[in-house]
N, C-alpha and C positions, 0 to 999 in steps of 0.2 A: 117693832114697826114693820109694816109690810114691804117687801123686797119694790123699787124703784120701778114703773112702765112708762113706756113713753106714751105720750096721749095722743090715737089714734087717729092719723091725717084727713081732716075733714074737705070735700074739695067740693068750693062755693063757684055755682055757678055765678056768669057777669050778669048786670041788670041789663034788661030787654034793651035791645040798639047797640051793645055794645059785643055783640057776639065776636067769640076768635074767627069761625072761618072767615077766608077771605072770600070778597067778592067775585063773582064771576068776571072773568074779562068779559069787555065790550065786545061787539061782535065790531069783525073787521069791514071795513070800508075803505074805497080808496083814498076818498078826501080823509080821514082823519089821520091814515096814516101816511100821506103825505104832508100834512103838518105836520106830525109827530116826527116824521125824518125832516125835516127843514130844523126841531127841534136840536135833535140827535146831533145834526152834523154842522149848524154852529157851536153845540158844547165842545163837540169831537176836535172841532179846531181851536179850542181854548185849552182841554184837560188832554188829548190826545192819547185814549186810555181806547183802543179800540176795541177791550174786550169786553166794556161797559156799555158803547155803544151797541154791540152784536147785542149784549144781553136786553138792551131797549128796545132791539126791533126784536127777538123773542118775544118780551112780552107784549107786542104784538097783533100774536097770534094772525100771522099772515097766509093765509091757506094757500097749499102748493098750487094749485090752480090759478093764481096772481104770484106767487113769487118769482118766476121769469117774464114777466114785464118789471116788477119794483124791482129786479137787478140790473136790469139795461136803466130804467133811471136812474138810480145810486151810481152807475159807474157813465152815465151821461151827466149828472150833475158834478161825479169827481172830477173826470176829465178837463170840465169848464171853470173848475176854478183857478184862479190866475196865482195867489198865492203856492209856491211851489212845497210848502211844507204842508199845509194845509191840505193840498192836493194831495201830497203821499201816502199823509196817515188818512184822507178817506177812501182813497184805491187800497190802501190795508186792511181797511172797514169793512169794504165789499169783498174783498176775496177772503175778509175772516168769517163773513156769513156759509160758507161753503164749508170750511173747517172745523173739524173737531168732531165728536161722537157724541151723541147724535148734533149736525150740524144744524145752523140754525133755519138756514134754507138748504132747500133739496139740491144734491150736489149735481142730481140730472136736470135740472128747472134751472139751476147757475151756467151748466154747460151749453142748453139751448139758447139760456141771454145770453152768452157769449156770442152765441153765431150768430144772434138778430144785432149785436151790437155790431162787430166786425163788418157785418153784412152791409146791414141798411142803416144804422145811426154813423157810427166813424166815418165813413165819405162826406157827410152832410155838415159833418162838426167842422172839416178840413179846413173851411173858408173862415170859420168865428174862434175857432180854439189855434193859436199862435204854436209853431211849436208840434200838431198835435200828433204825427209822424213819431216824433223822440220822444214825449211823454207816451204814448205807448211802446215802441220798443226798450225805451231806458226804465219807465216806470213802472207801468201797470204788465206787462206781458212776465220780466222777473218776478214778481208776487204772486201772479199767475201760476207759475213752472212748482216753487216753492207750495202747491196746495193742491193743485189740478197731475194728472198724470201725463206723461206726455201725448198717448193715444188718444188723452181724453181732449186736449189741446189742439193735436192737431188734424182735428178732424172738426176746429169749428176757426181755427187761425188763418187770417190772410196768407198766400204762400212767402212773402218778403217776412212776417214775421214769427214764423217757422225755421226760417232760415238761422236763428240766433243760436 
């Protein structure tokens, strides 16, 4: 008998429509991906997996050129929420889009919405967000320190919360 072969891996394409590559992303828009984060961060206060969240605004695809405006709203939308746990895992949310290699937003586009937010959003919030003085020194400004360097901080922080 002739010595044993294995029979030679045949590799069948899928029928038409069902191709592996993935689709291209959508192209970005404000309005979609402002629903898609109203998505994002009702889940985020149910599952409170921040790292799943970042990956949702990755895909995205947020071009650096809007990502310092969608990070003064992400951290105008966290601020405003009244739930205080909800509130910390999405100020963790926003300052984890800054984090890691490659981040998921540019870490220079997060540090100029820091200074539009400090600047001209936080005085405006003062009257509607309760509190909102201690959640950012207690909350959001700690997360902050933890991801940001300090030169890179304080050269967009109010002088009181520099002071910490």
């Amino acid at each position: 008998p002739a010595p044993w072969a294995p029979t030679p891996l045949v590799v069948v394409a899928p029928p038409p429509g069902l191709e592996l590559a993935s689709a291209p992303p959508a192209p970005y828009s404000r309005a979609s991906f402002c629903r898609a984060l109203t998505g994002i961060l009702r889940e985020l206060s149910q599952h409170r997996n921040t790292g799943r969240a970042v990956q949702q605004v990755r895909e995205q695809h947020v071009p650096e050129a809007s990502q310092r405006d969608e990070f003064v709203d992400i951290l105008t939308r966290a601020v405003d929420m009244r739930n205080g746990s909800s509130r910390r895992v999405a100020l963790a949310f926003a300052v984890g889009l800054a984090a890691g290699a490659p981040s998921a937003f540019s870490r220079e586009q997060c540090v100029e919405g820091l200074g539009i937010f400090f600047k001209d959003v936080a005085p405006d919030l003062k009257d509607e967000v309760p509190n909102l003085r201690i959640i950012l020194r207690s909350e959001l400004v700690p997360s902050l320190r933890a991801v940001f360097a300090k030169a890179e901080l304080d050269a967009c922080l109010p002088e009181e919360m520099n002071l910490m």
